[in-house]
C-alpha positions as CSV (number, residue, x, y, z in Angstrom):
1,X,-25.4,8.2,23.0
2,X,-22.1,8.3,24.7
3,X,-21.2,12.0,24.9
4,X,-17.1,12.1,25.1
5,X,-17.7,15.9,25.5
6,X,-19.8,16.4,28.2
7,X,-22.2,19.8,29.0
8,X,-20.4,21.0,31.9
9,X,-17.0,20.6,29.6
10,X,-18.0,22.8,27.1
11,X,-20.6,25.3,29.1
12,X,-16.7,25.8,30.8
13,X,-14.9,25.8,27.5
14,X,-17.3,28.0,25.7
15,X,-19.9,30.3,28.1
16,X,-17.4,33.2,28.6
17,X,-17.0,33.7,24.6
18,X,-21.0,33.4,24.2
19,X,-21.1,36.1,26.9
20,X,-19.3,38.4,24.8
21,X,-21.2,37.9,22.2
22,X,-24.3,38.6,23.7
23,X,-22.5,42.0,25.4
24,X,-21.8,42.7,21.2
25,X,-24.7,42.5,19.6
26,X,-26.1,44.5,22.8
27,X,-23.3,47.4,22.7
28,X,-22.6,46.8,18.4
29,X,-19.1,47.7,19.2
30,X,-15.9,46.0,17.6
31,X,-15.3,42.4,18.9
32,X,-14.5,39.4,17.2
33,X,-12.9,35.8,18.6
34,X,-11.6,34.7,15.3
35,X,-8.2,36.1,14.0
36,X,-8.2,37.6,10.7
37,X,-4.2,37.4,10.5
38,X,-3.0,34.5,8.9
39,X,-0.2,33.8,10.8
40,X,-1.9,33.9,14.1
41,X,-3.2,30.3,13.3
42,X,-0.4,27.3,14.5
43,X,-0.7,26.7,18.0
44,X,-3.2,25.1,20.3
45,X,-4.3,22.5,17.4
46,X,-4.9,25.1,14.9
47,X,-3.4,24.8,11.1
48,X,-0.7,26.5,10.2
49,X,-0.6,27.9,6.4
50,X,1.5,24.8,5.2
51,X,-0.5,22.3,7.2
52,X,-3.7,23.7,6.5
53,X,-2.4,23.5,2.3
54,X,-1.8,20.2,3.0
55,X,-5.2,19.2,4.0
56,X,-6.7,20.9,1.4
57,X,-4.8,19.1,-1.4
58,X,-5.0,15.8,0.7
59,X,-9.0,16.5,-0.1
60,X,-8.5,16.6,-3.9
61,X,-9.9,13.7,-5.5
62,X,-11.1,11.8,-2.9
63,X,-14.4,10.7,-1.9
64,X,-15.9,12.6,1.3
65,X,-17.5,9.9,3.3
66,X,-19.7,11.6,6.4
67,X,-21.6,8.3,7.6
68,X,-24.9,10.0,6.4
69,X,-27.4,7.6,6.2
70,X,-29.5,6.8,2.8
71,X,-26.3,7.4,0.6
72,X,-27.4,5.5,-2.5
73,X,-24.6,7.3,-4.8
74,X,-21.3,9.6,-4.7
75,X,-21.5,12.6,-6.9
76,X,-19.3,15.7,-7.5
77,X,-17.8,17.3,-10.6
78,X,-16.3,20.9,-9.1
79,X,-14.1,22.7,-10.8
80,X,-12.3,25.5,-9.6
81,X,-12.6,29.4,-10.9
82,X,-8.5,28.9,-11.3
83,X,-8.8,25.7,-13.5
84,X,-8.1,23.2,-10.8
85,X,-10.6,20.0,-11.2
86,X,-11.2,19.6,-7.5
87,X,-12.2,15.9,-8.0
88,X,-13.9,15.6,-5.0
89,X,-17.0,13.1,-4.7
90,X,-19.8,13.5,-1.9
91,X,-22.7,11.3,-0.3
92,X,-26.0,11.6,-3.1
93,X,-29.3,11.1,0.0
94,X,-31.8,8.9,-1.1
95,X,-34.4,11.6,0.3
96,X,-36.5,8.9,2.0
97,X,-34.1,7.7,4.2
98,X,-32.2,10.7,5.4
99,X,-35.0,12.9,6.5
100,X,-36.5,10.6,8.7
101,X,-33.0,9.7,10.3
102,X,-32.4,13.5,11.0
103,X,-35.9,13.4,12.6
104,X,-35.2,11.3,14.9
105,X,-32.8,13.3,17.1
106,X,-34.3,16.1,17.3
107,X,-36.3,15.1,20.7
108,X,-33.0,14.9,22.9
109,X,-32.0,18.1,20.7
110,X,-35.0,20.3,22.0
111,X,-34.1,18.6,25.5
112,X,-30.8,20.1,25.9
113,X,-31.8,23.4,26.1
114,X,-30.7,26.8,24.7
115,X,-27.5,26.7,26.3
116,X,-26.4,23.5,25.8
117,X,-27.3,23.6,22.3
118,X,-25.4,27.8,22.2
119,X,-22.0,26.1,23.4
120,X,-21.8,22.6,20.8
121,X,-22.7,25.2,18.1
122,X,-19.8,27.2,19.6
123,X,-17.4,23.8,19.8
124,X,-18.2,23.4,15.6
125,X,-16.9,26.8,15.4
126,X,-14.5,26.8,17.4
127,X,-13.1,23.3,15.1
128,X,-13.6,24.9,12.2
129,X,-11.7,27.9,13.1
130,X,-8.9,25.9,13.7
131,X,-9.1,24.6,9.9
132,X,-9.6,28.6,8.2
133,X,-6.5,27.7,5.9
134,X,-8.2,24.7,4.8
135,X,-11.4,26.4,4.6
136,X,-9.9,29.3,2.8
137,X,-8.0,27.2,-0.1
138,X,-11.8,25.3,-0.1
139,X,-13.7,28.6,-0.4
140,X,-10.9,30.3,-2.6
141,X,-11.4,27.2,-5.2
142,X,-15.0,27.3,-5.2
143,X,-15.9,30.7,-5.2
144,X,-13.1,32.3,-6.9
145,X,-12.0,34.8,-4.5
146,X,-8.5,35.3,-4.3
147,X,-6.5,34.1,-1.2
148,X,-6.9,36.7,1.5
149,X,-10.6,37.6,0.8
150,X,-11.3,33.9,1.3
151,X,-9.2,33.8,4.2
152,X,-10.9,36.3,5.6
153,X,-14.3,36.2,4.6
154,X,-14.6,32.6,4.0
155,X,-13.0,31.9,7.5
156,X,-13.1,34.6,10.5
157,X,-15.3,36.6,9.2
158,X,-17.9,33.6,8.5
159,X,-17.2,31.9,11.8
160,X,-18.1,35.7,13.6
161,X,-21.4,35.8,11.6
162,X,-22.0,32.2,12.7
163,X,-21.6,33.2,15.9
164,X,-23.6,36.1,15.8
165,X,-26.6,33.9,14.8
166,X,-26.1,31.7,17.8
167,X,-26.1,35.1,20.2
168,X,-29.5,36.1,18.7
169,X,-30.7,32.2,18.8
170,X,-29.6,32.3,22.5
171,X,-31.1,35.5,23.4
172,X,-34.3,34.7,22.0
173,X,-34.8,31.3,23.4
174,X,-34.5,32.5,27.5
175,X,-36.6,35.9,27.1
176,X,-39.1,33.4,28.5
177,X,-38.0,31.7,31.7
178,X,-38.1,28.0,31.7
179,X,-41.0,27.8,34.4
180,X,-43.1,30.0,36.8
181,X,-45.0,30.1,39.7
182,X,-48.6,32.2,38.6
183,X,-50.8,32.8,41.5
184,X,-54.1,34.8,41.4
185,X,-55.8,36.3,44.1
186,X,-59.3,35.8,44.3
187,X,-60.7,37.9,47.2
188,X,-61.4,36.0,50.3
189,X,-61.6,32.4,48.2
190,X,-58.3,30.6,47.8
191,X,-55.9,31.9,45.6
192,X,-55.9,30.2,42.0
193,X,-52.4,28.7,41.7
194,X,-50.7,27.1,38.4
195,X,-47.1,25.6,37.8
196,X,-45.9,26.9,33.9
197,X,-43.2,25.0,32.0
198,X,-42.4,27.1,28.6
199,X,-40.1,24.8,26.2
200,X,-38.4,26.3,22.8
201,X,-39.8,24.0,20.3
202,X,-38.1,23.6,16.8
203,X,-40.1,23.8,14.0
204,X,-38.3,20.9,12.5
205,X,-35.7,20.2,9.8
206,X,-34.4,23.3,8.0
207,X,-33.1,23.7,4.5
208,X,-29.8,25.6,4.0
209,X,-29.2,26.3,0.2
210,X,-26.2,27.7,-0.1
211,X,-24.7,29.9,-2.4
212,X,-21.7,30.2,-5.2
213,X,-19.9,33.2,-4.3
214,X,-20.0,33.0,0.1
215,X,-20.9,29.6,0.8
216,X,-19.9,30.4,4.2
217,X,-20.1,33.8,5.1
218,X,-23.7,33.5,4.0
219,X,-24.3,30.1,4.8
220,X,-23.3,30.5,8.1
221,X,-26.4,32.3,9.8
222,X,-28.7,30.3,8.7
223,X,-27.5,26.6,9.5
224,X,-26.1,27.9,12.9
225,X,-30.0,30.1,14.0
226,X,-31.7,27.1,12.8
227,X,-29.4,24.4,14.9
228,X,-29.1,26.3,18.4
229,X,-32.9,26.9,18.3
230,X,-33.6,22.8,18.0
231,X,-33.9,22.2,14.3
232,X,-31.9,19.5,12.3
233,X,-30.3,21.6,9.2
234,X,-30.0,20.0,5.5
235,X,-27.2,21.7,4.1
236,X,-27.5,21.5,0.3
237,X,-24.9,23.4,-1.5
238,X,-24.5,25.5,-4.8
239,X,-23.0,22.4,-6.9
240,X,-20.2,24.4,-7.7
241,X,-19.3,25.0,-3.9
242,X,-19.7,22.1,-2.1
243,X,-16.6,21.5,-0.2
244,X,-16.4,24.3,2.3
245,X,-20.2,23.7,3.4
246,X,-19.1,19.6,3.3
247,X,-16.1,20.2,5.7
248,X,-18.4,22.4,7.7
249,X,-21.4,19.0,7.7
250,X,-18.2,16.6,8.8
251,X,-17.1,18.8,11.3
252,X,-20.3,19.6,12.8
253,X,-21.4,15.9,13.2
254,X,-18.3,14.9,14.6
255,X,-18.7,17.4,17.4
256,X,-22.5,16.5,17.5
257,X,-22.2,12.9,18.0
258,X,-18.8,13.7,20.3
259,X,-21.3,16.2,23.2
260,X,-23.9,12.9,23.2
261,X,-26.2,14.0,20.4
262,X,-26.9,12.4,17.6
263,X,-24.7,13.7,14.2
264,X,-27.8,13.1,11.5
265,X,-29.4,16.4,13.2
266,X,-26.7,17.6,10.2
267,X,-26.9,16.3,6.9
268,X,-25.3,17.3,3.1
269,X,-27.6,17.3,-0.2
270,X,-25.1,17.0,-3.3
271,X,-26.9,16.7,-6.3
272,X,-26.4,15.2,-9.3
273,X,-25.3,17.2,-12.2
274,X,-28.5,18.8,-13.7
275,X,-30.3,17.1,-11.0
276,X,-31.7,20.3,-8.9
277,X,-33.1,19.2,-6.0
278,X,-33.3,22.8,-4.2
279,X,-36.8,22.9,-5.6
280,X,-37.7,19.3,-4.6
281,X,-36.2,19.9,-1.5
282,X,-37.9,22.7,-0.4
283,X,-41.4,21.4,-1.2
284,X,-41.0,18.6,1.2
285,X,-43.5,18.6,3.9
286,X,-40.4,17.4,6.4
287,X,-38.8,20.8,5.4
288,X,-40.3,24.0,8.0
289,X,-37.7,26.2,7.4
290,X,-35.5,27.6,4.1
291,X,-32.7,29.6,4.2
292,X,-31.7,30.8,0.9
293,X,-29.2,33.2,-0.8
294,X,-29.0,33.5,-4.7
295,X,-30.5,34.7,-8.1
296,X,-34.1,36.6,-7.1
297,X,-36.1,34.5,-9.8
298,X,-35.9,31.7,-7.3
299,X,-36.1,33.7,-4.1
300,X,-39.2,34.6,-5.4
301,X,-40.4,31.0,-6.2
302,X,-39.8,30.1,-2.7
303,X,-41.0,32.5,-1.1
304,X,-44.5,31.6,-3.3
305,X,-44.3,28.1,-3.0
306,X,-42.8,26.7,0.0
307,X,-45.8,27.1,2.0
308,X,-45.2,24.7,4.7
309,X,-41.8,26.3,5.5
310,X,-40.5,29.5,7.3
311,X,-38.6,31.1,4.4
312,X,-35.0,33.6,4.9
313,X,-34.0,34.6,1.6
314,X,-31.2,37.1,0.8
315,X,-31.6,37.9,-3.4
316,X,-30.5,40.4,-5.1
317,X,-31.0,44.2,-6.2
318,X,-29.6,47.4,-7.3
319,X,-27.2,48.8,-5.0
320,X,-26.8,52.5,-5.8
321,X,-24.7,55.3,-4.8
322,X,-25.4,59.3,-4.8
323,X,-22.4,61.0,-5.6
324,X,-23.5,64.8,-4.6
325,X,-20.4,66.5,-3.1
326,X,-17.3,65.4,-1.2
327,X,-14.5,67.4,1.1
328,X,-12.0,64.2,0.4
329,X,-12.4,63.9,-3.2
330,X,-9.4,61.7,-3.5
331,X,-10.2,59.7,-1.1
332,X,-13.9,59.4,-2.2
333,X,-12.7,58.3,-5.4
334,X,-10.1,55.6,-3.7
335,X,-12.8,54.5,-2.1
336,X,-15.5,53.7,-5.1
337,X,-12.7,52.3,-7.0
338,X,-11.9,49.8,-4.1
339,X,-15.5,48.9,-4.0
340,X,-15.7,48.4,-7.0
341,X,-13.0,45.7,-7.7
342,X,-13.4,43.8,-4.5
343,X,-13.9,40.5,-5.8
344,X,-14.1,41.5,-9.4
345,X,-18.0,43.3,-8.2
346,X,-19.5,39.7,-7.7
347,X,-20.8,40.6,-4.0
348,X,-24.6,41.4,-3.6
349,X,-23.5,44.4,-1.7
350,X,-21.1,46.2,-4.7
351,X,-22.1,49.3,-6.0
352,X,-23.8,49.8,-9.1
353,X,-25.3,52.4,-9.7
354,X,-23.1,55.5,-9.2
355,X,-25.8,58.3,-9.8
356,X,-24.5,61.7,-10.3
357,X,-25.7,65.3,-11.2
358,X,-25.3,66.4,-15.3
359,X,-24.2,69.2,-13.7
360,X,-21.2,68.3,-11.9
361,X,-20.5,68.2,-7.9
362,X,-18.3,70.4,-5.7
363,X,-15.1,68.8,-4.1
364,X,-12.3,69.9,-2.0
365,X,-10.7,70.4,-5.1
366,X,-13.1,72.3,-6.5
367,X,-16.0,71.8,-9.0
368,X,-15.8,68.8,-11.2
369,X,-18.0,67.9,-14.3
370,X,-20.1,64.9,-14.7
371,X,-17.8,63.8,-17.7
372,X,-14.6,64.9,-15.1
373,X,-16.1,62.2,-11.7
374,X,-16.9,59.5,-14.1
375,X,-13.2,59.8,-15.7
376,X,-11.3,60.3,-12.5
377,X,-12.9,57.4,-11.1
378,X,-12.3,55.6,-14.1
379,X,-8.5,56.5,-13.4
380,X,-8.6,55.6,-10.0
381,X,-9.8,52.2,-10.7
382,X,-7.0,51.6,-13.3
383,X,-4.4,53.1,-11.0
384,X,-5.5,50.5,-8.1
385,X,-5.7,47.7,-10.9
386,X,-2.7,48.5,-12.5
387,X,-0.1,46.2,-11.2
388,X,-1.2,42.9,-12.6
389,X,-0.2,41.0,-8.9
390,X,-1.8,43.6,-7.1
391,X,-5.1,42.9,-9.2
392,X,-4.9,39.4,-9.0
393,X,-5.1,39.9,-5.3
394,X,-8.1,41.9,-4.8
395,X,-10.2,40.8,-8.4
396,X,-10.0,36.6,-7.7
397,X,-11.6,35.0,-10.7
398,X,-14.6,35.4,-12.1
399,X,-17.1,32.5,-10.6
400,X,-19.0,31.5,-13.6
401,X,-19.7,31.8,-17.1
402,X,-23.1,34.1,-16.4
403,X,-21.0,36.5,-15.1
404,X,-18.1,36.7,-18.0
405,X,-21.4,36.9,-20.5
406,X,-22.8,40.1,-18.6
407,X,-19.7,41.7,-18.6
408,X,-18.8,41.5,-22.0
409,X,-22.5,42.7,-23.3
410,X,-21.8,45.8,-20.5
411,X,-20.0,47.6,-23.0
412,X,-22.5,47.6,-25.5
413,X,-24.9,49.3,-23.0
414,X,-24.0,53.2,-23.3
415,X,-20.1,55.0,-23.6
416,X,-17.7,52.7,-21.7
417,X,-15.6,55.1,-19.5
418,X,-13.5,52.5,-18.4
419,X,-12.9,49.2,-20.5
420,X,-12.4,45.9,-19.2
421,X,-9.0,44.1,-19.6
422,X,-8.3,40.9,-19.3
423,X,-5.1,40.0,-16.7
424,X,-2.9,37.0,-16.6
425,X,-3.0,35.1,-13.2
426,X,0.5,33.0,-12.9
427,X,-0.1,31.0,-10.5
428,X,-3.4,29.9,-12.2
429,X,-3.2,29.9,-16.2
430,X,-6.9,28.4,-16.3
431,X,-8.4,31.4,-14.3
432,X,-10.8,33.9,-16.1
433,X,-9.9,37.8,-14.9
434,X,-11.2,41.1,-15.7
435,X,-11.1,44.3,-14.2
436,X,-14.7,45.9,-14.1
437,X,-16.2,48.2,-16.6
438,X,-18.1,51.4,-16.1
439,X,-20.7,52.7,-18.3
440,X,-22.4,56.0,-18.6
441,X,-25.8,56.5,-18.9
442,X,-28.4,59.0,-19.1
443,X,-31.2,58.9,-16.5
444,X,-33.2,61.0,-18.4
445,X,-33.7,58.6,-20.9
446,X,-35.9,55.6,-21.5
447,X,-33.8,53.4,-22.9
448,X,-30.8,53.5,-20.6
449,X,-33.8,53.0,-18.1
450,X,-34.0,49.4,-18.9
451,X,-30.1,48.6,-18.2
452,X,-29.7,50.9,-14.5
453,X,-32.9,49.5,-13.5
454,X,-31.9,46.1,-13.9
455,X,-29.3,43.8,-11.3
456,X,-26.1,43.2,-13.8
457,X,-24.0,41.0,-11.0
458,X,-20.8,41.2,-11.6
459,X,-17.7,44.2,-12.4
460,X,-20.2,46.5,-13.8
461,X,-21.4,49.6,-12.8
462,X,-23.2,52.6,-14.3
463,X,-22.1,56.4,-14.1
464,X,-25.9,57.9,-14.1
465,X,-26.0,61.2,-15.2
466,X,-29.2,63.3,-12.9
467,X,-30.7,66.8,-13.5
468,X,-30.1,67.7,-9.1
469,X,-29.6,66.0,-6.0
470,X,-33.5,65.7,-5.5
471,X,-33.6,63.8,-8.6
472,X,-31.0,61.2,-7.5
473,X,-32.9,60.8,-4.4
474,X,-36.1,59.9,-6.2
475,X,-34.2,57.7,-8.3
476,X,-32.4,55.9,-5.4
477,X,-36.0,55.9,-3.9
478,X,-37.4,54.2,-6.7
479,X,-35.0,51.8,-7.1
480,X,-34.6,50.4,-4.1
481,X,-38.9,50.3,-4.0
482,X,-38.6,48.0,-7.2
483,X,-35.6,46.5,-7.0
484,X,-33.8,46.3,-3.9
485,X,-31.3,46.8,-2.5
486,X,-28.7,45.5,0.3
487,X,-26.7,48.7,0.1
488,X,-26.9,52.5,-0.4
489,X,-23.9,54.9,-0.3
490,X,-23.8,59.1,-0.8
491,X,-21.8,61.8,-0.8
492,X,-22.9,65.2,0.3
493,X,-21.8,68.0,2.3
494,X,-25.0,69.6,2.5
495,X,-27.2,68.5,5.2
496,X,-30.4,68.8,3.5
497,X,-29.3,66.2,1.1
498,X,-28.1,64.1,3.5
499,X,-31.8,64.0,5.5
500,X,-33.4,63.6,2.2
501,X,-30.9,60.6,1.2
502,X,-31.5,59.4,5.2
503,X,-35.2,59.7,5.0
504,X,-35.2,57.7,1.8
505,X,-33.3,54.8,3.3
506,X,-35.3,54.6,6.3
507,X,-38.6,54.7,4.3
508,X,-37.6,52.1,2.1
509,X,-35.4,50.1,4.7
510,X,-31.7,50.0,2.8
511,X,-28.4,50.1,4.8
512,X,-27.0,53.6,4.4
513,X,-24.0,54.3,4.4
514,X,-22.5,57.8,4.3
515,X,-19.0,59.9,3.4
516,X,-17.1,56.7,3.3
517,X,-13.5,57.8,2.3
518,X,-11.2,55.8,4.5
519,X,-10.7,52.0,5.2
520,X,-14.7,50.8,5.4
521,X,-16.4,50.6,2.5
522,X,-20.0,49.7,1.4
523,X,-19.6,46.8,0.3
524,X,-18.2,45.1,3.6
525,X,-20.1,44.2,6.9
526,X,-18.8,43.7,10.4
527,X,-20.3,41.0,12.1
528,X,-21.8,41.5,16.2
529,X,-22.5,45.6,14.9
530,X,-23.6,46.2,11.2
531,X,-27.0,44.6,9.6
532,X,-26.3,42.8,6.6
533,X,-29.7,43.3,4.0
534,X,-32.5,44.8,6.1
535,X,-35.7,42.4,5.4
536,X,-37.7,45.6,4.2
537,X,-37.2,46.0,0.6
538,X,-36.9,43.4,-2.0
539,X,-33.4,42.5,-1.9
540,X,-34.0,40.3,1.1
541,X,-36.9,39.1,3.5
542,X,-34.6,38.9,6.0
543,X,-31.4,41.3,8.0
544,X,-28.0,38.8,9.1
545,X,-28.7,39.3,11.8
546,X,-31.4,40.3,13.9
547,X,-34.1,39.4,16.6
548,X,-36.5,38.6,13.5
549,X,-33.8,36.1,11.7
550,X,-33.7,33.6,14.8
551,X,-37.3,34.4,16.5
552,X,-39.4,32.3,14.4
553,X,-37.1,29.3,13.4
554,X,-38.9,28.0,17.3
555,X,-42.2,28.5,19.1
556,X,-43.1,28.4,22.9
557,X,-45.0,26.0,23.7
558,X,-46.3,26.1,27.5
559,X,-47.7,23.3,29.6
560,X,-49.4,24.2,33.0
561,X,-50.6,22.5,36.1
562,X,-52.4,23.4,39.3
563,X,-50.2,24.1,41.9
């Protein structure tokens, strides 16, 4: 192929941003290329809010042509969270014919190299960061999150985490140097002398299922470790959020085919309604690697039965939160209640489980009951939620029907210390909103066993009544042994409860984190400096992003010579 962009073009345009990436990961201090502001996008061939409007409602019922090869139908059928039919139709892959075309460049792939392949994968960023207001009205639509989180996460903060994955891909590829000179002395016969050539190989084409809630922000690391390390990536999205991960396929082969290479090294999977084809997919002997994020049920069945494949999945679990004793009350309790609502609860890293002794905690403000935590938080949730626009603007929409179901049977679950209402979005008529609902249990007994020990995605979270800190540590313990879990939070002012609550976290590998009373909050990652899951408990099998998440999507293979 004729590469318009050549390697020296965008090793210039793109090595110094690659080299801060690798300094972040190294250091884990604040740095990000992509603006989270809004109005900082408009110049240099970027989209402008109106523009990038525009070319999301340009998209809306038309047929997404990407030149795939083996299209042998158009499906779609997406309808937004806000009651918008998108009405947009994709390429259906007659399986038999696409895989072997995305095959077939893999070869000149693996040729380029690590940095070559580090700075197109930069370039597809780079594009799509110029599109984040399209991409946030196409993640907004699909996922239900309301403007600015899918702004934000759906754009910047996706295209860091992106990024991040290419850093690690990078750094992982040229620990071994391309060639070396190995000589061995052998006493007064001639030295033994060998010529080494050590090539990243890819393990071949890798399967990205994406998700409902963060197509991008979690779809990201995977397609973007598994493309700078040589492999061709089969995007195949949640069927009710195609688009963003299809603009993100049409933007990646036009840059692919643009540096030389050739563009079916990326390919989309839409299904047919009802058709699922994650699980035909990923028993494909063409298919070595799977990265998955979704329901745990079929995390697990991956992980059992995609033999043949290297398999990344992020699940599910029981995110939990020791509430033992504060010296920012207030702002402990602003803090839950912001957690709590982000995104009406429907990230895998919201809190759930708030556990908390019978017997009360001590606070700046003095001691408070377990009935008096529960209720204050309960206010501080409806103060945040109270003005209806407000609301609208951190809750989004519920995504699916699954979730509406688990929050309405919530209530039935214990003593509701906060009821769910319903709010009125009017800009969307069609969109379903509730504010979350908290539930107190008893962790003493049996029966409430059976509803804090199970994952209830969504706005709903548990106020667990404990007999003592050490008790809430065994719990958390417990839970994240059986369950999972991609985040833990406490509250303590006593030191040996906060080793105990450490110590836990560390022997069961769950992101800790502690005191949080300000502007960070449990439930949110930075990309380049915090782990996202941990790999170690059942949650996830993998950390976004480490060493261990890029490392094995390749192998080193070595040839020799004598010299």
């Amino acid at each position: 192929m004729t590469a318009a962009l050549s390697a020296h073009e965008l090793i210039a345009r793109h090595r110094s941003t690659l080299d801060q990436a690798l300094e972040a990961i190294r250091t884990r201090a604040y740095w990000s290329p992509h603006p989270e502001h809004p109005k900082a996008y408009g110049e240099n061939g970027s989209l402008d809010a109106a523009a990038g409007k525009a070319a999301f409602d340009a998209l809306l019922g038309s047929r997404l042509d990407l030149g795939q090869p083996g299209t042998d139908d158009w499906v779609g059928g997406e309808t937004s969270p806000y009651g918008v039919d998108l009405g947009v139709t994709y390429p259906h892959a007659d399986l038999d014919v696409l895989l072997p075309a995305m095959k077939a460049g893999q070869r000149a792939w693996r040729d380029a190299g690590a940095e070559q392949r580090a700075v197109v994968c930069l370039e597809i960023l780079k594009r799509i960061s110029d599109r984040t207001h399209e991409f946030a009205h196409a993640v907004m639509h699909t996922s239900g999150q309301a403007f600015m989180m899918a702004f934000q996460a759906g754009g910047p903060h996706a295209q860091d985490r992106g990024l991040e994955a290419v850093a690690y891909a990078y750094v992982e590829q040229v620990r071994t140097p391309d060639n070396a000179e190995w000589t061995k002395p052998q006493g007064k016969r001639d030295p033994l002398a060998m010529n080494k050539q050590f090539t990243p190989v890819p393990r071949g084409i890798a399967l990205m299922i994406g998700c409902n809630t963060f197509p991008t922000w979690n779809g990201y690391p995977g397609l973007f470790a598994s493309l700078a390390t040589g492999n061709a990536v089969l995007v195949k999205p949640h069927p009710r959020a195609v688009l963003p991960l299809a603009l993100t396929v049409q933007v990646a082969r036009e840059v692919l085919a643009e540096a030389g290479f050739d563009p079916n090294l990326i390919a989309l999977a839409a299904e047919r309604p009802g058709e699922g084809i994650a699980k035909t997919l990923a028993l494909r002997p063409e298919i070595r690697i799977i990265d998955y994020t979704g329901s745990t049920e079929f995390g697990d069945w991956l992980e059992a039965n995609a033999r043949q494949a290297q398999v990344y999945t992020e699940k599910a679990g029981v995110n939990t939160v020791v509430v033992h004793s504060t010296s920012d009350y207030k702002g402990m309790l602003s803090n839950l209640a912001f957690s709590l609502s982000l995104y009406s609860g429907q990230m895998c890293t919201t809190p759930q489980n708030l556990l908390v002794p019978r017997d009360g905690i001590s606070t700046d403000q003095g001691p408070k009951s377990y009935d008096e935590v529960v209720a204050d938080l309960a206010k501080s949730v409806d103060g945040l939620l109270g003005d209806d626009a407000r609301a609208n603007a951190l809750l989004g929409a519920i995504v699916n029907p699954d979730v509406k179901a688990r929050l309405e049977a919530a209530a039935g679950l214990g003593e509701v210390a906060l009821a769910s209402r319903e709010i009125t979005n009017p800009d969307f008529p069609g969109a379903v909103v509730r504010t979350p609902v908290i539930v107190k249990l008893d962790g003493a007994k049996p029966d409430d066993e059976a509803a804090y020990m199970s994952e209830c995605f969504g706005p709903v979270s548990f106020a667990v009544a404990v007999d003592s800190a050490a008790d809430a540590v065994e719990l958390l313990r417990r839970t994240v042994r059986e369950k999972g879990a991609m985040t833990v939070g406490a509250y303590t002012t006593d030191a040996e409860v906060e080793r105990d609550v450490q110590e836990a976290c560390l022997e069961e590998a769950a992101q800790l984190s502690l005191n949080l009373t300000g502007g960070v909050y449990v439930n949110q990652t930075a990309a380049f400096s915090d782990f996202h899951g941990s790999g170690g408990n059942p949650a996830a099998s993998a950390a976004l992003c480490d060493g261990a998440f890029v490392a094995n999507r390749f192998r080193v293979v070595e040839v020799r010579r004598d010299a």
